[in-house]
C-alpha positions in Angstrom: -42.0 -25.5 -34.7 -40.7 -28.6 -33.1 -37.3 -28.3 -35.1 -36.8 -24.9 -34.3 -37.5 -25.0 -30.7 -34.8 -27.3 -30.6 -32.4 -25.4 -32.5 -33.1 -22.8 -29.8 -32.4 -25.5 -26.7 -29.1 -26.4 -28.6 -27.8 -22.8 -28.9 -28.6 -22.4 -25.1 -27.4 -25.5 -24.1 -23.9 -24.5 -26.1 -24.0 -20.8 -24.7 -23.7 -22.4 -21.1 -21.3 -25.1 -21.3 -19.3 -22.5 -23.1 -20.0 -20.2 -19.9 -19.0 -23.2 -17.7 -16.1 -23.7 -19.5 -14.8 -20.3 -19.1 -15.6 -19.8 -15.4 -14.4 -23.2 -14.7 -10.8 -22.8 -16.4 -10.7 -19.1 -14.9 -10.9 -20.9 -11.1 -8.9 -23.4 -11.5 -6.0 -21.2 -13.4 -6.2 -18.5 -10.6 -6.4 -20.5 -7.8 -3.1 -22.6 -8.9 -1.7 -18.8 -9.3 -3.2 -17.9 -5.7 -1.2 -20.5 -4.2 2.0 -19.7 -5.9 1.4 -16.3 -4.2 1.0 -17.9 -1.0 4.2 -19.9 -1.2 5.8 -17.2 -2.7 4.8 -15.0 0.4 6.3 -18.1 2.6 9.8 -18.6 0.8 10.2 -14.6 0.9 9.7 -14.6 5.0 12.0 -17.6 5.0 14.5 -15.9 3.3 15.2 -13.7 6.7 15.0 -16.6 9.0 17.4 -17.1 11.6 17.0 -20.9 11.1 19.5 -22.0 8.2 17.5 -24.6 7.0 14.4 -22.3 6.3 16.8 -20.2 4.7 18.6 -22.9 2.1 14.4 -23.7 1.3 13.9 -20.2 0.0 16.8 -20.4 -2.1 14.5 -22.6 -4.4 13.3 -19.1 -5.4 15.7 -16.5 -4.7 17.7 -17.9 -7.6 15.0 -16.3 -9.4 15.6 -12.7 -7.8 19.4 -13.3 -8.5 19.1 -13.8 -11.8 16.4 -11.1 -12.5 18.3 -8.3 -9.7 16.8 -5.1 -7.8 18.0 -2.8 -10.5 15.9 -5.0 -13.0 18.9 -6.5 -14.9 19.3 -9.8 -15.8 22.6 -11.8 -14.6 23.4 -14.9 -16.8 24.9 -16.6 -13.9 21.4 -17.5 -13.0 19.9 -18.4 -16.0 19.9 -22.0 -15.9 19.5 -21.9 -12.0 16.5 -20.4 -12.6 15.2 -22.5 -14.8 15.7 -25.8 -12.9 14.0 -24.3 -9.5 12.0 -21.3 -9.5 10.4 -22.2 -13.0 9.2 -25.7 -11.8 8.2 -24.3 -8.1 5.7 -21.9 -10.4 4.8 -24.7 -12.2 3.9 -26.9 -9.7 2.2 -24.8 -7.3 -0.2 -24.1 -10.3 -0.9 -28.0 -11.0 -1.6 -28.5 -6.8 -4.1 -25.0 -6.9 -5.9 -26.0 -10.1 -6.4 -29.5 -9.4 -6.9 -28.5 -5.1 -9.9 -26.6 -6.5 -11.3 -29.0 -8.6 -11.6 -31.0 -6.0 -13.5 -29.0 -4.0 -15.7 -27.8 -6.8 -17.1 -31.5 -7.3 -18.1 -31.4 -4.0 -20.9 -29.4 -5.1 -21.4 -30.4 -8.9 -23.4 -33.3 -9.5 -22.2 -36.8 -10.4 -23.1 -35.6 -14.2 -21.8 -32.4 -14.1 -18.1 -33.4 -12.6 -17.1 -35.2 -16.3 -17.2 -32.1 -17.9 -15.7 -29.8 -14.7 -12.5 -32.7 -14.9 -12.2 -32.2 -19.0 -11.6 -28.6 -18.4 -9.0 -29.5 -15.3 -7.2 -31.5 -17.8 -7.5 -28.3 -20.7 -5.8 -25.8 -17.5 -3.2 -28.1 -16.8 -2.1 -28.2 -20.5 -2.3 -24.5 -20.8 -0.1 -24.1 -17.6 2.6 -26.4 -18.2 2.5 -25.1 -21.9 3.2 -21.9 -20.2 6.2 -23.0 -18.3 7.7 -24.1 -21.7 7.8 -20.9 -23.9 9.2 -19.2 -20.4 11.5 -21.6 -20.4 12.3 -21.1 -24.3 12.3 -17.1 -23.8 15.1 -18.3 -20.7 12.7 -16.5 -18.5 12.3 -12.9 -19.9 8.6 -13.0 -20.6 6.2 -10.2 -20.2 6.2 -9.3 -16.8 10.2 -9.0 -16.9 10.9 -5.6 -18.1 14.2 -3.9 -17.4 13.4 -0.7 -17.4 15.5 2.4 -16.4 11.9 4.1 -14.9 9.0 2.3 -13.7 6.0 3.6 -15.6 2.9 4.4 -14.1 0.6 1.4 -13.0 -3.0 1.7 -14.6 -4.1 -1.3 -13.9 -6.5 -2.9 -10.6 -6.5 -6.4 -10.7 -4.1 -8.3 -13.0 -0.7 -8.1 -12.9 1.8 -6.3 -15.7 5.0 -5.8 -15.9 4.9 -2.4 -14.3 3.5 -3.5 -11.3 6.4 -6.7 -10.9 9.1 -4.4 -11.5 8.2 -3.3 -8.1 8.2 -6.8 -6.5 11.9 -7.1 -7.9 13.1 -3.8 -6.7 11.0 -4.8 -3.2 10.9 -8.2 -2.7 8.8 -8.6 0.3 6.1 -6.8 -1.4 4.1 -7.0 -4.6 3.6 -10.6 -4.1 1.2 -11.1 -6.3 1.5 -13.0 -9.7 -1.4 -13.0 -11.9 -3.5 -11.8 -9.7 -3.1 -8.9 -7.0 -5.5 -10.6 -4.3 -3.1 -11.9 -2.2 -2.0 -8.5 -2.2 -5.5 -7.1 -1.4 -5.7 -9.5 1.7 -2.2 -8.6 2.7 -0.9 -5.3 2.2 1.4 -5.7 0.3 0.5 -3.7 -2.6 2.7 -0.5 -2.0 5.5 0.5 0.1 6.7 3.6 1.8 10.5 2.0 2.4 13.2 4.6 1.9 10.2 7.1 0.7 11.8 10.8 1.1 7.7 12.3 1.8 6.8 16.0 2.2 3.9 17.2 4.3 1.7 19.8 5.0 -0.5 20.5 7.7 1.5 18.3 10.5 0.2 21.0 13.2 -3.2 19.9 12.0 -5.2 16.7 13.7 -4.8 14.8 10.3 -1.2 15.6 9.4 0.4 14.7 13.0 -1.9 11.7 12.4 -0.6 10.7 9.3 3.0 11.9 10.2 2.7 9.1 13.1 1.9 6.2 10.8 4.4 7.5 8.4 7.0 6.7 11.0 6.1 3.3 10.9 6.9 2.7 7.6 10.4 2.7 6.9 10.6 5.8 4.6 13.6 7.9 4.7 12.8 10.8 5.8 9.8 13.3 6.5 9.8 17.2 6.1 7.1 19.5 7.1 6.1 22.4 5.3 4.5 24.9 7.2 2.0 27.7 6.8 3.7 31.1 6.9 7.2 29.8 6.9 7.7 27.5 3.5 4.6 28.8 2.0 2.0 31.2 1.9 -1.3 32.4 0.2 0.2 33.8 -2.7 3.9 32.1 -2.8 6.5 29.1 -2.2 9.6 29.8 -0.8 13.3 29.4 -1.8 13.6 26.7 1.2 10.7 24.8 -0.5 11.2 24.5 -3.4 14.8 22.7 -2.7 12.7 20.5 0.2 10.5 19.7 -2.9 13.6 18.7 -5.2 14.7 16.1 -2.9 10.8 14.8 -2.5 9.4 11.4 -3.4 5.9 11.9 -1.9 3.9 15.1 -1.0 1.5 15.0 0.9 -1.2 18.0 0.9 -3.3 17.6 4.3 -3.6 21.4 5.1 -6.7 23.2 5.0 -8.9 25.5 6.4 -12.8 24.9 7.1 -13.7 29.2 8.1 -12.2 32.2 6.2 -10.1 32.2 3.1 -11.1 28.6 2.5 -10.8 29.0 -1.5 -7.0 30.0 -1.0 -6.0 28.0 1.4 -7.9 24.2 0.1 -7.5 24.8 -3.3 -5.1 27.7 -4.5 -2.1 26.6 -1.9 -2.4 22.8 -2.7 -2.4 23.6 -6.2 0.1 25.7 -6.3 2.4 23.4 -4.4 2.0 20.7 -6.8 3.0 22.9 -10.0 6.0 23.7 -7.9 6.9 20.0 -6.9 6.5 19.0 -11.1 8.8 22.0 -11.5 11.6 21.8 -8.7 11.5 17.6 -8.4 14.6 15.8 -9.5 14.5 11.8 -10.1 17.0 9.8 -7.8 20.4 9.2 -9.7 22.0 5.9 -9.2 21.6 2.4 -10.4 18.3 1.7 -9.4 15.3 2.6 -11.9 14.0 5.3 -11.1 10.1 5.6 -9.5 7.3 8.1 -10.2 6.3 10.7 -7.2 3.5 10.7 -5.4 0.8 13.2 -4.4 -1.6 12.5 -1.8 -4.5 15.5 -1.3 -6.7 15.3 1.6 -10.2 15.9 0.2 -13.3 15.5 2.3 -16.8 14.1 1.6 -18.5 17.6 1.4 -17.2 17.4 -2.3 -20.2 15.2 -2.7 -23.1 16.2 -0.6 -24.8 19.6 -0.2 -24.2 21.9 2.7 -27.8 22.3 4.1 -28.1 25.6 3.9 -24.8 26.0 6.1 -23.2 29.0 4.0 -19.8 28.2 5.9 -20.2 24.5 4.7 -21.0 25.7 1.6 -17.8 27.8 1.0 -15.9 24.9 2.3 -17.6 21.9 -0.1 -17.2 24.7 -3.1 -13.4 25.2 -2.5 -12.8 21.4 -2.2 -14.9 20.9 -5.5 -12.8 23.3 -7.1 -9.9 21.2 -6.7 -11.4 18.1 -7.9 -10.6 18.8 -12.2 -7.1 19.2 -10.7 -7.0 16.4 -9.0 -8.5 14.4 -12.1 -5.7 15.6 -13.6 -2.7 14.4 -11.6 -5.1 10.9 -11.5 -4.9 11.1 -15.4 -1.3 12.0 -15.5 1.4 9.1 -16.7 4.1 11.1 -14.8 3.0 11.4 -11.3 0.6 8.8 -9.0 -1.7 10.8 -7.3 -4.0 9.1 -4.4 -7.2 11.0 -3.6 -8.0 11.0 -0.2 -11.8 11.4 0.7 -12.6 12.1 4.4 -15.5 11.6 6.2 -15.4 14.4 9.2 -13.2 13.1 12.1 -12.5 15.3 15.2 -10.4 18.1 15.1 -9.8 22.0 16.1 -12.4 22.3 13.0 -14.8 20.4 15.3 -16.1 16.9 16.8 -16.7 14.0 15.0 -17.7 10.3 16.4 -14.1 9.7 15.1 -10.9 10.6 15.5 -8.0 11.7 13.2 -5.6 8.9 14.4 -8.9 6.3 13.3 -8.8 8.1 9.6 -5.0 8.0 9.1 -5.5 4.4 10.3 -7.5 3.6 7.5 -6.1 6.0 5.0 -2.6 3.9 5.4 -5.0 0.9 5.2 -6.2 1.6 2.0 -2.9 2.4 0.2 -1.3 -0.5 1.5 -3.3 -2.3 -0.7 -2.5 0.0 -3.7 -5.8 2.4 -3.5 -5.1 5.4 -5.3 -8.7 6.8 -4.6 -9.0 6.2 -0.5 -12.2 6.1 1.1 -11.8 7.5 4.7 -15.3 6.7 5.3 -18.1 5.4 8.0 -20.7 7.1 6.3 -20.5 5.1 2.7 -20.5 8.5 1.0 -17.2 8.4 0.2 -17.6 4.9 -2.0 -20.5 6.9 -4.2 -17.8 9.8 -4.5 -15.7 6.9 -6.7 -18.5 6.9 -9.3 -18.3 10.9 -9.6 -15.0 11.4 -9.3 -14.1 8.7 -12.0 -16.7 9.0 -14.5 -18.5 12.5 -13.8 -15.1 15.3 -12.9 -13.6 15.8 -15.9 -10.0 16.7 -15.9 -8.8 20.2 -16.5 -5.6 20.5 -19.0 -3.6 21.6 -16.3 0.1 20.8 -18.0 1.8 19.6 -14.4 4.4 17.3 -15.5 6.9 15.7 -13.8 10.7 14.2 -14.8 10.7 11.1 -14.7 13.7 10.0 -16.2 13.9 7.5 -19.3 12.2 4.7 -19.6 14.0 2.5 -22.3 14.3 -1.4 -21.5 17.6 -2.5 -21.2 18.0 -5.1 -24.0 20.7 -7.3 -22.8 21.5 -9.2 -20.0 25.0 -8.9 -18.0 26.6 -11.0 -15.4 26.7 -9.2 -11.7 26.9 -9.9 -8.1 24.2 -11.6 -6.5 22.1 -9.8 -5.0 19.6 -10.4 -2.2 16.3 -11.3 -1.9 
């Protein structure tokens, strides 16, 4: 008995050093990345200082965006460049965060416990520095250092690919992040409207001139409305809309109706729109990969709860859930990004609300700054339980929207160009 008791306690005590072990390298090894991010962040905003001495500083790392350009092409010039400044800044940002948070950790591990936090320490250091080396070897075309001709679709949350740093290269002040996309989180910096040709509906609505106004904020190229009973209709598109939709990078679908034809006007019109915009949309030409569109569709928490006997509510909620396999769709779909937008009621010409539509395209902007493609508009918390059905309960219908996209090949050598900027 005594033997095999002990054999237990051994297993367990192995089971949670090996647990220690793994949560301790995974702090130290993210925060050394979180602080690369931070500096990072810094030597960016330098870059556009009017002081010329903050400016020389951020060359340390704009080497790296000179050598690896906006069109996501290498330039030889920069090879070694990079590699004697940017490669080392990485590196030792990493060493300072790891060890910066070992420190603090044995401020709260006991005198016994801190030998066995420091062995792992030393383990992360060896792993990041190892690192450095086959980057160094690969002269910096590693992983995250695609050039591709079209971005592909992001499916990821939390850790960083190559998708997702493509976009830091083609915009350098955002997509900061990278291992991690926290500093991203905490920033905003996890999308960007700049030069953005967007499409929208119901701008004569409370939500659409609300969302039109923080549009304006955000340095996209232009904005076009299409209006009810001039581009589009119950039962058609026009001529004038579909060429407004072949020059479109977002659309956005924030029309609606909450008494009559609901069914039409919620789901039939919005869908129809879409097929259009995969039909009539034409990727941007010109050296610059090219990006994936957007749809953004205004939904509403009455997808989730029941209408209380309210048969108006009722007819409402049922045209809003009728869009949702749709919508799963577009989510689904490696061609398009699609952000589903769920609203708790704000006030409107549909009726009062404690909030207003300006406070939920506040937080809708909010939300996709930080790279939300589902958005809870919320102050209820019902929208956050909507996640759960929409991503694991709606089941997508085979709808065959697909949009061009362009080709995606990598480009498999590098070239010498003209520096570009950060």
């Amino acid at each position: 008995m005594g033997s095999q008791f002990d054999d237990r306690l051994a297993i367990w005590q192995t089971a949670i050093y090996a647990s220690l072990a793994v949560a301790y390298f995974v702090l130290y090894y993210f925060s050394g990345t979180l602080l690369f991010d931070i500096i990072h962040f810094l030597l960016h905003k330098c870059a556009r200082s009017p002081f010329r001495v903050l400016r020389q500083i951020s060359k340390v790392h704009s080497v790296h965006h000179w050598y690896f350009d906006r069109h996501l092409r290498y330039n030889n010039r920069y090879k070694l460049a990079n590699a004697l400044t940017n490669l080392p800044l990485e590196l030792s940002c990493q060493l300072v965060g790891s060890w910066l948070s070992q420190r603090a950790l044995s401020m709260v591990l006991r005198e016994d416990d801190q030998g066995f936090a420091t062995a792992i320490l030393h383990l992360t250091l060896c792993v990041e520095v190892i690192r450095v080396i086959v980057v160094v070897i690969l002269e910096g075309k590693d992983s995250n250092h695609v050039g591709y001709l079209s971005v592909p679709k992001d499916g990821g949350w939390l850790l960083v690919g190559p998708e997702y740093h493509s976009l830091h290269h083609m915009y350098p002040d955002q997509f900061m992040g990278s291992v991690l996309r926290l500093f991203d989180w905490i920033m905003g910096t996890s999308s960007t409207l700049k030069n953005k040709r967007v499409t929208i509906t119901g701008v004569g609505g409370a939500l659409g001139a609300a969302i039109k106004k923080q549009l304006e904020c955000e340095n996209v190229e232009s904005i076009t409305a299409l209006r009810f009973g001039v581009h589009f209709d119950e039962e058609s598109v026009s001529e004038d809309s579909m060429k407004i939709l072949a020059k479109t990078d977002i659309l956005i679908l924030t029309h609606g109706l909450r008494h009559g034809d609901v069914m039409k006007a919620n789901y039939e019109t919005s869908k129809r729109l879409v097929e259009v915009f995969s039909q009539q949309r034409k990727p941007r030409t010109g050296r610059r990969p090219t990006e994936l569109p957007e749809v953004w569709y205004a939904g509403s928490e009455s997808e989730m709860h029941p209408s209380w006997g309210n048969k108006s509510l009722a007819a409402y909620s049922a045209s809003k859930r009728r869009f949702l396999p749709f919508a799963k769709s577009l989510y689904a779909s490696d061609t398009v990004v699609y952000r589903h937008i769920v609203l708790a009621a704000f006030s409107s010409k549909m009726g009062p609300a404690i909030v207003s539509a300006d406070w939920a395209a506040k937080w809708t902007m909010w939300w996709i700054r930080r790279g939300a493609r589902y958005v809870p508009v919320t102050y209820t918390g019902l929208a956050y339980l909507h996640f759960f059905k929409f991503m694991f309960v709606v089941k997508a219908e085979r709808s065959g929207v697909r949009f061009e996209i362009g080709g995606q090949a990598e480009v498999p050598t590098s070239k010498d160009g003209t520096k570009g900027k950060m």
